[in-house]
Structure formats: structure tokens, C-alpha cells
MMTF fields as JSON, N, C-alpha, C and O atoms, coordinates in Angstrom:
{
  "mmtfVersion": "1.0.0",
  "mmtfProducer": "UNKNOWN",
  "numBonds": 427,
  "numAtoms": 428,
  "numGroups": 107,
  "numChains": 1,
  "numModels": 1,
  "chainsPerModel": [1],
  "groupsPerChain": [107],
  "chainIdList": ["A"],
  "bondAtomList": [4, 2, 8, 6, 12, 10, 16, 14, 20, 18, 24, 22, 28, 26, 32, 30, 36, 34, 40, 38, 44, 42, 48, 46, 52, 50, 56, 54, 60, 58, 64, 62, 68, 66, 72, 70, 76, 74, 80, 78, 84, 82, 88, 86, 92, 90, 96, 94, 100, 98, 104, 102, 108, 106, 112, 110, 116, 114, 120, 118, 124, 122, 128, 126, 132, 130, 136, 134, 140, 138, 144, 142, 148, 146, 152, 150, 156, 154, 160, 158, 164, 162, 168, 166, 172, 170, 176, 174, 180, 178, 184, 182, 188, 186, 192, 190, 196, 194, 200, 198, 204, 202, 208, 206, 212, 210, 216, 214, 220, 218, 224, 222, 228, 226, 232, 230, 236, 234, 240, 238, 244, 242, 248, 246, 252, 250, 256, 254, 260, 258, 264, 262, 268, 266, 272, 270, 276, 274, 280, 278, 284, 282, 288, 286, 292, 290, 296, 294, 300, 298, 304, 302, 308, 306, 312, 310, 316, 314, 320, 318, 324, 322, 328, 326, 332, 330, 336, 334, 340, 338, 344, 342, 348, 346, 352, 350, 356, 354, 360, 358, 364, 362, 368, 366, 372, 370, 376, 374, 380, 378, 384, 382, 388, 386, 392, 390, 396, 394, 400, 398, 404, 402, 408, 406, 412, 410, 416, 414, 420, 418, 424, 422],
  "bondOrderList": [1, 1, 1, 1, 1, 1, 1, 1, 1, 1, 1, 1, 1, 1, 1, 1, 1, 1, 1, 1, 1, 1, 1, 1, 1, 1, 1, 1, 1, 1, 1, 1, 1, 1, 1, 1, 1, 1, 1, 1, 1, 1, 1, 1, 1, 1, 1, 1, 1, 1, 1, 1, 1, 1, 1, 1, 1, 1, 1, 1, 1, 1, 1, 1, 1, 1, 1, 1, 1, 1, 1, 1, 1, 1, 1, 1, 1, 1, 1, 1, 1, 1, 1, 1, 1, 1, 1, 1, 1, 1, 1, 1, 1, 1, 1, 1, 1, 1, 1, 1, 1, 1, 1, 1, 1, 1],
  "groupList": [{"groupName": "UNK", "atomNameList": ["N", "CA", "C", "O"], "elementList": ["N", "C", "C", "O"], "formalChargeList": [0, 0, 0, 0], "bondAtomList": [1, 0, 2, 1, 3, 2], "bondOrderList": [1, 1, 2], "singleLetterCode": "X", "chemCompType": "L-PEPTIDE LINKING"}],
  "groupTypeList": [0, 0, 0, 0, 0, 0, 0, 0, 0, 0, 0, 0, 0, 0, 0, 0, 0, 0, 0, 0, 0, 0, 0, 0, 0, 0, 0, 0, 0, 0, 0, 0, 0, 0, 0, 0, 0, 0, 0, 0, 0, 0, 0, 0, 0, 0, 0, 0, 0, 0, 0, 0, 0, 0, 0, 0, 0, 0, 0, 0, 0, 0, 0, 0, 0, 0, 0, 0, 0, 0, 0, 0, 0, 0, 0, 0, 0, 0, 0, 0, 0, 0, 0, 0, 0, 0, 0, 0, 0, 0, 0, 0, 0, 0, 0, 0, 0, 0, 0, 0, 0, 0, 0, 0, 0, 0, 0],
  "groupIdList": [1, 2, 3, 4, 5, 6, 7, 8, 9, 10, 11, 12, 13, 14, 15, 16, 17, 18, 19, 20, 21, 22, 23, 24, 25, 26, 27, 28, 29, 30, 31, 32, 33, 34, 35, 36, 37, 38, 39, 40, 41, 42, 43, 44, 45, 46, 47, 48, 49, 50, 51, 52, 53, 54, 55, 56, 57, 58, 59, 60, 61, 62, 63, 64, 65, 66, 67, 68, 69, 70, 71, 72, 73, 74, 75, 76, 77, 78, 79, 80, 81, 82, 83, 84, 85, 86, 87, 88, 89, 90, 91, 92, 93, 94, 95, 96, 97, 98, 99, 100, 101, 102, 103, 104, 105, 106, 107],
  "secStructList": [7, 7, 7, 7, 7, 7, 1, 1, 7, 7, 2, 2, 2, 2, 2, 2, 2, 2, 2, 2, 6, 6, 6, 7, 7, 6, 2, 2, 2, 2, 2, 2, 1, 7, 7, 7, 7, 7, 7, 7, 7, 7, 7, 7, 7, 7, 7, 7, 7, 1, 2, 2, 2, 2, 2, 2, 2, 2, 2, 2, 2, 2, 6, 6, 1, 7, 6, 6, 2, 2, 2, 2, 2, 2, 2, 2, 2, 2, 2, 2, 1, 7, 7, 7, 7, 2, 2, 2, 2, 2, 2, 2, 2, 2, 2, 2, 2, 2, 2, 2, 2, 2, 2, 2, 6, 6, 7],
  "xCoordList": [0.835, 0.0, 0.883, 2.044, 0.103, 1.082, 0.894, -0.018, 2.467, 2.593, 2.325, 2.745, 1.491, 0.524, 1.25, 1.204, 1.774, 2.872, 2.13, 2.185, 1.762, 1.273, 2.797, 3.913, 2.429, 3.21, 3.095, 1.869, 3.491, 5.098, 5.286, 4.258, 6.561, 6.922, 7.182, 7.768, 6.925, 7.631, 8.994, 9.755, 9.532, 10.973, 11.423, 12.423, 10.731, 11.313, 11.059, 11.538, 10.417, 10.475, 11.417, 12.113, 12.02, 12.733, 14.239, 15.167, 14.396, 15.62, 15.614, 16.604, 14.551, 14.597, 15.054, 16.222, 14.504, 14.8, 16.539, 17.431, 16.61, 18.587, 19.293, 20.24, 19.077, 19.54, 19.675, 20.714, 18.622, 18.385, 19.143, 19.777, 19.026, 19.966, 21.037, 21.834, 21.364, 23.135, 23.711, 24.724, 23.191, 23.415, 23.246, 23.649, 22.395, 21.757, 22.55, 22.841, 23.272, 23.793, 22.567, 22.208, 22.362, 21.186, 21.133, 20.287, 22.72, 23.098, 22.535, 22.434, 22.21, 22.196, 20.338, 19.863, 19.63, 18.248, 18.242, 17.656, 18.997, 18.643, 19.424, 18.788, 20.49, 20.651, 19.936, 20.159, 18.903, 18.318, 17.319, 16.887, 16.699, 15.686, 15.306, 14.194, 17.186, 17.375, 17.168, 16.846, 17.403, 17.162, 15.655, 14.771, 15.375, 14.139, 13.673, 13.882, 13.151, 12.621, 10.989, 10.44, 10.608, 8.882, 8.737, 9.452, 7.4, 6.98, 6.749, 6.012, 7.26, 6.829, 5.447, 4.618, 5.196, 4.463, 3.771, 4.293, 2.673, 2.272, 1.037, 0.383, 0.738, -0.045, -1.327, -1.275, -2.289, -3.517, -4.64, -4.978, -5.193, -6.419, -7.848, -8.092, -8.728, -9.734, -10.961, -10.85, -11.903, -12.781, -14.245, -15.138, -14.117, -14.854, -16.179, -15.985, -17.191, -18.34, -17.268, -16.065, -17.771, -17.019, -17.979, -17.27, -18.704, -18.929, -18.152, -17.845, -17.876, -17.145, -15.819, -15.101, -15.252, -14.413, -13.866, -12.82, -14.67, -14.751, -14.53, -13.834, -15.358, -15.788, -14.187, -13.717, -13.624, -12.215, -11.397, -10.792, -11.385, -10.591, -10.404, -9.342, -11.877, -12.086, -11.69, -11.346, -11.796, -11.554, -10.047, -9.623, -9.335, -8.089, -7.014, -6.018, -7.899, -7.477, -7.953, -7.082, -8.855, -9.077, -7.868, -7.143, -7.468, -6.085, -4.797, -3.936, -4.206, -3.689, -2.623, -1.414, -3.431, -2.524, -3.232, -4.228, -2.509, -2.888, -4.451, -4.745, -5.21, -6.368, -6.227, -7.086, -4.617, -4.496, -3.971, -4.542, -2.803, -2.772, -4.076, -4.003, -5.128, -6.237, -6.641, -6.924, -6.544, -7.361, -6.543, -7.175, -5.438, -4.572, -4.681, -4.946, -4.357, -5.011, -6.381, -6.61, -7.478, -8.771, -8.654, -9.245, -7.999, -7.819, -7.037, -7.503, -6.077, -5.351, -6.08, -6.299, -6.642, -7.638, -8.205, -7.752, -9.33, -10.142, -9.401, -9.836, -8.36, -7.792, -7.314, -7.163, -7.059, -6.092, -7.232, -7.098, -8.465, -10.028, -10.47, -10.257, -11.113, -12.271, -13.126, -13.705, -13.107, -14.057, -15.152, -15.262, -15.938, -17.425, -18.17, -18.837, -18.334, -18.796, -20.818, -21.305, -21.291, -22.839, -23.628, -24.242, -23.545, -23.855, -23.626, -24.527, -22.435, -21.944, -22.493, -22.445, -23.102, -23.464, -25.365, -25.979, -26.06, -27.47, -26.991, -27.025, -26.437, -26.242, -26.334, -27.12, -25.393, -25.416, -26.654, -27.154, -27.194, -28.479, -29.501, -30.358, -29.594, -30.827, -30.395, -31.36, -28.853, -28.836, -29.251, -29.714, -29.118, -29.615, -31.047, -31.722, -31.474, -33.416, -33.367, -33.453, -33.219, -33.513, -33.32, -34.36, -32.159, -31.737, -33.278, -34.009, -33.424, -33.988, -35.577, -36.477, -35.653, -37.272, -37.066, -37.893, -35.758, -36.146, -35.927, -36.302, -35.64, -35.896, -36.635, -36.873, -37.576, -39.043, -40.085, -41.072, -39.838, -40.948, -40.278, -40.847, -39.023, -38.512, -39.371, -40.343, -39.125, -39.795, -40.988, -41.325],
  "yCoordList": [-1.175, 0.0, 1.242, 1.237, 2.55, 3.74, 3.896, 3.613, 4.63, 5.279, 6.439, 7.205, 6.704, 7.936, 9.292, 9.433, 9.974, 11.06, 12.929, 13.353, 13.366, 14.729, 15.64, 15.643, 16.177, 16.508, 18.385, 18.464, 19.567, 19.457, 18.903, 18.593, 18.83, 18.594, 19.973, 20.901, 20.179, 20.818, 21.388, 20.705, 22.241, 22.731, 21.688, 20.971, 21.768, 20.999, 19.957, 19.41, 19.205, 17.419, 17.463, 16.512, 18.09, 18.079, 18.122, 17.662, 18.776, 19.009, 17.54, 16.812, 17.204, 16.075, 15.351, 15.063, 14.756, 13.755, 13.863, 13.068, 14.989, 15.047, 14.846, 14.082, 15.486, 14.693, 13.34, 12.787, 12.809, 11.414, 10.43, 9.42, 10.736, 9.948, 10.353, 9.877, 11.351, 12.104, 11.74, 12.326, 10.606, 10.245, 8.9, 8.291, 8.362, 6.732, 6.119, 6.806, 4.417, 3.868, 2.673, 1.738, 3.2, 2.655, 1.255, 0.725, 0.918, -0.038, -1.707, -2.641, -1.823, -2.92, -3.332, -4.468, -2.105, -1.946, -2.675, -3.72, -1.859, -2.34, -3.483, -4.257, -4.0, -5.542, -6.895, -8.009, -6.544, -7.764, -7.81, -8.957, -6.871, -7.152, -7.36, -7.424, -7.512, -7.483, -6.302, -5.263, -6.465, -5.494, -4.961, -5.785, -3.705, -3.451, -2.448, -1.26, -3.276, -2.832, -3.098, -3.835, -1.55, -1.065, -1.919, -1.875, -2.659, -3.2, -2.281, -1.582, -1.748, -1.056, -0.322, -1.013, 0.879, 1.507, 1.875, 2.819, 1.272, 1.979, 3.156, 3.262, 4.216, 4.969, 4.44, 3.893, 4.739, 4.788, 5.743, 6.237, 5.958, 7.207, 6.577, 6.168, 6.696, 6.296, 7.392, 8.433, 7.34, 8.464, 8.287, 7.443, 9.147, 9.027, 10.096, 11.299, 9.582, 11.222, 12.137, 11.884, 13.148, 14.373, 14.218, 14.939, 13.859, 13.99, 12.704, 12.706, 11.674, 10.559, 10.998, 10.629, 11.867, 12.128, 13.665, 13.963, 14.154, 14.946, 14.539, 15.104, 13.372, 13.106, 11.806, 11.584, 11.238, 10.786, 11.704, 11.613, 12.77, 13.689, 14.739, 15.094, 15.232, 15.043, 14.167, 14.617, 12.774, 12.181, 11.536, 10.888, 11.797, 11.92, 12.987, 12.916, 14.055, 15.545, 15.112, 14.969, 15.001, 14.315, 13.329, 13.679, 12.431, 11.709, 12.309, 11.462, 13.595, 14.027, 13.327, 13.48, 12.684, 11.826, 12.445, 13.167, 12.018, 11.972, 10.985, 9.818, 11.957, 11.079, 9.701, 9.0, 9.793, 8.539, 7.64, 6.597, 8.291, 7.115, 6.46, 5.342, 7.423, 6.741, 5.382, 4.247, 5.994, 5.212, 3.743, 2.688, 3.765, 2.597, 1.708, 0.509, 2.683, 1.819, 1.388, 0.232, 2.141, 1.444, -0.099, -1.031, -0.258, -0.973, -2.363, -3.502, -2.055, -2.9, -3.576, -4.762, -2.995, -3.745, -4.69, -5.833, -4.217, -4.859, -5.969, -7.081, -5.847, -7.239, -8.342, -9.508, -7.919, -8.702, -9.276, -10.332, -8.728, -9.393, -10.422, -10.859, -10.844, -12.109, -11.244, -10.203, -11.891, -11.248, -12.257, -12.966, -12.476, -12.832, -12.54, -11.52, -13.267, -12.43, -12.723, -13.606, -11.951, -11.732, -13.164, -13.536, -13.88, -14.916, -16.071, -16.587, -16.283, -16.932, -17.017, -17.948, -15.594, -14.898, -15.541, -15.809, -15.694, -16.354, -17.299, -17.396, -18.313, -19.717, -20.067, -20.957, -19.331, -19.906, -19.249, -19.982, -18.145, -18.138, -18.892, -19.21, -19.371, -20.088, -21.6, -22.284, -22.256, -23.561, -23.235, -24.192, -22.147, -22.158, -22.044, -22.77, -21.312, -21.397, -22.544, -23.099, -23.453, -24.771, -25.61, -25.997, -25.843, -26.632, -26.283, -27.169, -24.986, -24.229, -24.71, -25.123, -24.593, -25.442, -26.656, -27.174, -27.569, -29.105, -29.191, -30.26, -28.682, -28.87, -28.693, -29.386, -27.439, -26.945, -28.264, -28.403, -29.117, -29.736, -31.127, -32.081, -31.514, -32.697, -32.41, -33.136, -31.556, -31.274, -30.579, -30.497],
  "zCoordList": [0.0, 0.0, 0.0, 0.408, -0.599, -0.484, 0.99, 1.766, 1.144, 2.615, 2.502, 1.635, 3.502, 3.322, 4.436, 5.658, 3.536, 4.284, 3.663, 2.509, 4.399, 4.243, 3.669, 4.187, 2.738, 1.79, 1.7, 1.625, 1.672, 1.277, 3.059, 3.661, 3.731, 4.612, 5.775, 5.218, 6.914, 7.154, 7.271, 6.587, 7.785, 7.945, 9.325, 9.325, 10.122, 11.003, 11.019, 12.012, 10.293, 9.915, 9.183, 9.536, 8.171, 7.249, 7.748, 7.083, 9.097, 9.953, 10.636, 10.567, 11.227, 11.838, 11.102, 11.362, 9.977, 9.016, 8.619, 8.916, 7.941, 8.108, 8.936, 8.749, 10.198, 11.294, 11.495, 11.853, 11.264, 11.517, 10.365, 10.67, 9.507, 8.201, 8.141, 7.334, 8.978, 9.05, 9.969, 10.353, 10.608, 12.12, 12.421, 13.412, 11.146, 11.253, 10.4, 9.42, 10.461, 8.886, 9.142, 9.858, 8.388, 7.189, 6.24, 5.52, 6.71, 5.531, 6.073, 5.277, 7.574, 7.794, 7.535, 7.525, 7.36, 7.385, 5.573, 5.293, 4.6, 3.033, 2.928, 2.213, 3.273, 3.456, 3.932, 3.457, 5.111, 5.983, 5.021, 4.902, 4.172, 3.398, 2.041, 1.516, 1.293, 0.231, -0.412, 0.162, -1.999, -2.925, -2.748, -2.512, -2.851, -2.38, -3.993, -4.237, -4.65, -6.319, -5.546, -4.727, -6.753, -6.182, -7.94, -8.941, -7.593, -9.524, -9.879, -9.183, -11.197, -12.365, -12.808, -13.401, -12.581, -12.679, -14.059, -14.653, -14.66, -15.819, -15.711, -14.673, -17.154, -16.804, -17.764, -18.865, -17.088, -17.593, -17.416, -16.34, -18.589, -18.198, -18.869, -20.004, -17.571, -16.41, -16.746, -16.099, -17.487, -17.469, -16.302, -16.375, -15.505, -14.743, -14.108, -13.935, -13.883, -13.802, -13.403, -13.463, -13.018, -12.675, -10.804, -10.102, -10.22, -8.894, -8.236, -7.044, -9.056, -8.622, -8.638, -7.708, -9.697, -8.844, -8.078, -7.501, -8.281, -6.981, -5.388, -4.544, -5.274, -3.901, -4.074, -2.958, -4.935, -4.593, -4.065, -2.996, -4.985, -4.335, -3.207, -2.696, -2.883, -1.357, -0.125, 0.968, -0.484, 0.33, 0.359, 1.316, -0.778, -0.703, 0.067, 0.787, -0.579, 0.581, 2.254, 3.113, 2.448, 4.223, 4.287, 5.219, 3.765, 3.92, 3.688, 3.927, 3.262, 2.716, 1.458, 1.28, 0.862, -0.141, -1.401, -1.361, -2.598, -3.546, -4.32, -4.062, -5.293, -5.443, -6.786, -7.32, -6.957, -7.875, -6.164, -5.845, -5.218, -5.046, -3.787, -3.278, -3.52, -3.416, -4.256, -3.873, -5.605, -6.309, -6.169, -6.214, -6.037, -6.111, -5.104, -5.187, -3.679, -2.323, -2.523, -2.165, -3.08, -3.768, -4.418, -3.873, -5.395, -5.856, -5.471, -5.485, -5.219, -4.529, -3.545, -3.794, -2.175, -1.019, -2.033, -2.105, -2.955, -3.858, -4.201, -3.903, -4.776, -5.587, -4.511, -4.878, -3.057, -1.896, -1.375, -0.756, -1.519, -0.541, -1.058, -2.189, -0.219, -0.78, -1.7, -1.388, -2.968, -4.153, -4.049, -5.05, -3.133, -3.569, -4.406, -4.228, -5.561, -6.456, -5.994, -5.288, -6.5, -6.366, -6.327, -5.327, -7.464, -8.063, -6.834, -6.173, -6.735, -5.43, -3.965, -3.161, -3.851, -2.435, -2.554, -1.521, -4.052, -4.076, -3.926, -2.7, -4.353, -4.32, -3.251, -2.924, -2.262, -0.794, -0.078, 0.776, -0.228, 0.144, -0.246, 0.58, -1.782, -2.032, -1.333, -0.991, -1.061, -0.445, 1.252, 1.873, 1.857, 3.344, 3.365, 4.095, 2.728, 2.5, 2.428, 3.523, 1.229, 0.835, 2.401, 2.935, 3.019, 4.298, 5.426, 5.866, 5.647, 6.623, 6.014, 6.745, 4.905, 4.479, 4.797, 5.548, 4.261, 4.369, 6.063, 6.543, 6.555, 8.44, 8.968, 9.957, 8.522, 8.601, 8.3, 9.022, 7.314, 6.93, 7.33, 6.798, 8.278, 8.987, 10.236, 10.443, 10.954, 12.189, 12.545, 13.726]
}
């Protein structure tokens, strides 16, 4: 997922942070975890109402992130979840009716 960092930075996070990498070795942190490559980024353009995305980008601004990489954390959750699809979700309702009748008319 993106790491969600409020952007520009301040002056004094920005002091902190130099400090801290001017002061930290760093080297044993990018070794224990190997080569650290982000996958490859492609672009795509997405036409979408204009209140849909309004209200992304609202609610991207309440996060202070960006409203693509909203859209990405959007997406991503989506692809990592259980995708129940619809179809799936009657099936197992019409087999518990069915059970819940044939018990109804056992007892």
C-alpha cells in the first residue's frame, strides 16, 4: 500500500529527518531485506463522472494523499479481498433457504 505522508513537509520534519539519516547507517536496514525494487508503474487514463471524482478527491485531501494514489489503495484492497462475487453470495443463500425449508418440513 502507499505510505501515506502529508506533503510538502515541514521545515522541522525536514531538519529532523537530516539529522536522523546524518546520524543513522542505514546499511544494515537495506541488506536484511534485500534489494528493495517497487513493480513497475504503468499509466492509464480512467474516465470518470465528474462527482465521482470529486468526492475521490475530497476524500483523498481528508487523507492528505494523492487522489491517484487513493485510487490505487482502492484498488489494490479490492484485488487482496475475498471477491465474492454476487452470483456466489445467491447460491449460498438459495442452499440455506432450501436446508432451513427441508428442516421446517422434517420437524
Amino acid at each position: 500500500m502507499t505510505k501515506r505522508e502529508r506533503l510538502p513537509r515541514s521545515e522541522a520534519e525536514l531538519e529532523e529527518l537530516a539529522t536522523y539519516y546524518g546520524e543513522t547507517d542505514t546499511a544494515e536496514e537495506m541488506d536484511r531485506d534485500g534489494v528493495w525494487v517497487e513493480p513497475p508503474m504503468v499509466t492509464t487514463s480512467l474516465r470518470l463522472p465528474k462527482p465521482l471524482m470529486d468526492a475521490i478527491r475530497a476524500k483523498a485531501g481528508e487523507q492528505h494523499i494523492r487522489h491517484t494514489a487513493l485510487m490505487r489503495d482502492i484498488l489494490t484492497a479490492w484485488f487482496s479481498s475475498d471477491q465474492t462475487q454476487p452470483s456466489e453470495i445467491i447460491d449460498r443463500l438459495e442452499r440455506i433457504e432450501r436446508l432451513i425449508s427441508e428442516d421446517r418440513k422434517a420437524g
